[in-house]
C-alpha beads as a LAMMPS data file, in Angstrom:
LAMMPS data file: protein, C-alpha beads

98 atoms
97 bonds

1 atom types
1 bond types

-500.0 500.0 xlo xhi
-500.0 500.0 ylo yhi
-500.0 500.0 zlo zhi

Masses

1 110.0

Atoms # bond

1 1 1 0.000 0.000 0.000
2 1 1 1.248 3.562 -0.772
3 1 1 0.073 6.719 -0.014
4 1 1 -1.557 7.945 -2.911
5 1 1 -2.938 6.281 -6.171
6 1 1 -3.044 8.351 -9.373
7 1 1 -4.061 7.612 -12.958
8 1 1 -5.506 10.027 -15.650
9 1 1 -8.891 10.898 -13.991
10 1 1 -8.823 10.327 -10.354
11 1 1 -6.448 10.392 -7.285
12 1 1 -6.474 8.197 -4.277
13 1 1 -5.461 9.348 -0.828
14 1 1 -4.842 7.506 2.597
15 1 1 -4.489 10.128 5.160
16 1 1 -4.300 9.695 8.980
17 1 1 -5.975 13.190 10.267
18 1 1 -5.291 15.061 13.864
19 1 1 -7.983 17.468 14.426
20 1 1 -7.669 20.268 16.613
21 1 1 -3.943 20.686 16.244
22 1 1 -2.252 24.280 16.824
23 1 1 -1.740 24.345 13.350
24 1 1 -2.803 23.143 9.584
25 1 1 -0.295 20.950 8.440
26 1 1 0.350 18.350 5.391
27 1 1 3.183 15.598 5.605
28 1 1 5.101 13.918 5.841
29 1 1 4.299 10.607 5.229
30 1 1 4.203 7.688 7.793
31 1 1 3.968 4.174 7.218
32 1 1 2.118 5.008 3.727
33 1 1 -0.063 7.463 5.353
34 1 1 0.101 11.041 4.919
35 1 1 -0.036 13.329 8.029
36 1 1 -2.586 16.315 8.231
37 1 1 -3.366 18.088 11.064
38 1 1 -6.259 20.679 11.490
39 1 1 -7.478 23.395 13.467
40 1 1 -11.143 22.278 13.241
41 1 1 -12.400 20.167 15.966
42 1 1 -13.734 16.538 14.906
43 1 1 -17.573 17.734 15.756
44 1 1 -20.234 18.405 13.733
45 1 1 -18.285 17.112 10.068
46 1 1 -16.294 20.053 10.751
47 1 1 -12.742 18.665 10.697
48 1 1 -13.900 16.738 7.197
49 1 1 -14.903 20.155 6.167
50 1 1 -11.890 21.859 6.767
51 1 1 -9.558 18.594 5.037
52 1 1 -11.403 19.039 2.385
53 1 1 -10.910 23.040 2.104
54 1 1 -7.331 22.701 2.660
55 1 1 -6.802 19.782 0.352
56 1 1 -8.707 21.513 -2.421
57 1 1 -6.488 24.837 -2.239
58 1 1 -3.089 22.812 -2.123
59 1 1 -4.306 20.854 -4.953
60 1 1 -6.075 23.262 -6.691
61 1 1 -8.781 21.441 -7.827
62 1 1 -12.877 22.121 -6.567
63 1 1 -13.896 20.993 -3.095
64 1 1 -17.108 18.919 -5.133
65 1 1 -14.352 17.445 -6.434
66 1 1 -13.075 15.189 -3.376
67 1 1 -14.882 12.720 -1.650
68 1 1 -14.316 10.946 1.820
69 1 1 -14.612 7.551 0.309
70 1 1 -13.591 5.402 3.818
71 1 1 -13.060 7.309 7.682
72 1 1 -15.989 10.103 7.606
73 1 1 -15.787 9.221 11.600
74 1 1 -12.220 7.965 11.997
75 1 1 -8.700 9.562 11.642
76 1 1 -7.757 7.271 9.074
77 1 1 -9.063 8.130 5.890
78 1 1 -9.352 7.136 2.113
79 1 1 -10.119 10.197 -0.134
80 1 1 -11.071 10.314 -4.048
81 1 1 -10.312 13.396 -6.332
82 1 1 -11.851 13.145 -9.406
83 1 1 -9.635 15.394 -11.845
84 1 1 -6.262 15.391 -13.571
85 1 1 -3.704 16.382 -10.986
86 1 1 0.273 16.903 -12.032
87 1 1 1.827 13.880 -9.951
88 1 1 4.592 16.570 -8.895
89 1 1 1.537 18.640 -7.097
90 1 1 0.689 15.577 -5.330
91 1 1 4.177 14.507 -4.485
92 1 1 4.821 18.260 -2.928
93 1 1 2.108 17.121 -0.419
94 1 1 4.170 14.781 1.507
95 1 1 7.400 17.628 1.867
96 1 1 5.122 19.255 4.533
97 1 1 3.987 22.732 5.605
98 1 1 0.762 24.460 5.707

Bonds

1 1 1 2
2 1 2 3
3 1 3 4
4 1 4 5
5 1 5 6
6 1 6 7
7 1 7 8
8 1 8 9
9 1 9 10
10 1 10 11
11 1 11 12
12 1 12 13
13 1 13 14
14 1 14 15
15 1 15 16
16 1 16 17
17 1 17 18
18 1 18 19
19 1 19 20
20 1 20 21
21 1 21 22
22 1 22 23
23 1 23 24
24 1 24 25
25 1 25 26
26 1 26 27
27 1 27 28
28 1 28 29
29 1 29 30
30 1 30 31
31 1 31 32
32 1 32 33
33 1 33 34
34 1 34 35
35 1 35 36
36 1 36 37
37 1 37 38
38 1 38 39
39 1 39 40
40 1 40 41
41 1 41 42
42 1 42 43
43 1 43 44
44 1 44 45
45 1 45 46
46 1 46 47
47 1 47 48
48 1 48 49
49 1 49 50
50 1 50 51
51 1 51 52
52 1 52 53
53 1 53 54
54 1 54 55
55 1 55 56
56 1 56 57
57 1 57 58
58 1 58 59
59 1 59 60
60 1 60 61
61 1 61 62
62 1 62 63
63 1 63 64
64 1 64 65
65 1 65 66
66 1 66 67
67 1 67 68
68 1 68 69
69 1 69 70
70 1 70 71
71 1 71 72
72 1 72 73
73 1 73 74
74 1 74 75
75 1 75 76
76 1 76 77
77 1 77 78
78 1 78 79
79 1 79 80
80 1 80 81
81 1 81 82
82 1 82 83
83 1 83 84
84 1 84 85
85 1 85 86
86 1 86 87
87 1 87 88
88 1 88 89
89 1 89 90
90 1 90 91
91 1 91 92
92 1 92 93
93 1 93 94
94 1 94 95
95 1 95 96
96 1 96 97
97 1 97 98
């Protein structure tokens, strides 16, 4: 298993979330999961919310784009994005920072 799946259409993540960390954070990656912590509390769908948000902008891609596939309730999570993402963009995810 790997981190992240990509083919011409649609990208695959495995993520292991920390809600209501000091900061918003992606990477690095940890035993073929990448790290993101949140600000938003895991209440309410609001730390999904806010993945999704942050994922979108560092992907650049629409936030009806990316769907919580497995975890909705869990920290451990398998995403879809459906559109064409440069493997390079996805790659720069696991170097970390906000």
């Amino acid at each position: 298993m790997t981190w992240y799946v990509l083919d011409d259409a649609t990208l695959r993540l495995n993520l292991k979330v920390r809600p209501k960390a000091g900061r918003e954070r992606i990477g690095p990656v940890q035993d073929n999961w990448l790290k993101v912590e949140l600000k938003a509390p895991a209440e309410d769908g609001k730390a999904n919310a806010a993945l999704i948000k942050l994922l979108a902008r560092r992907l650049k891609v629409g936030r009806d784009d990316i769907t919580i596939v497995t975890g909705k309730t869990g920290r451990r999570k398998s995403l879809r994005i459906d559109a064409s993402i440069p493997r390079d963009r996805v790659e720069a995810l696991a170097q970390g920072g906000t």
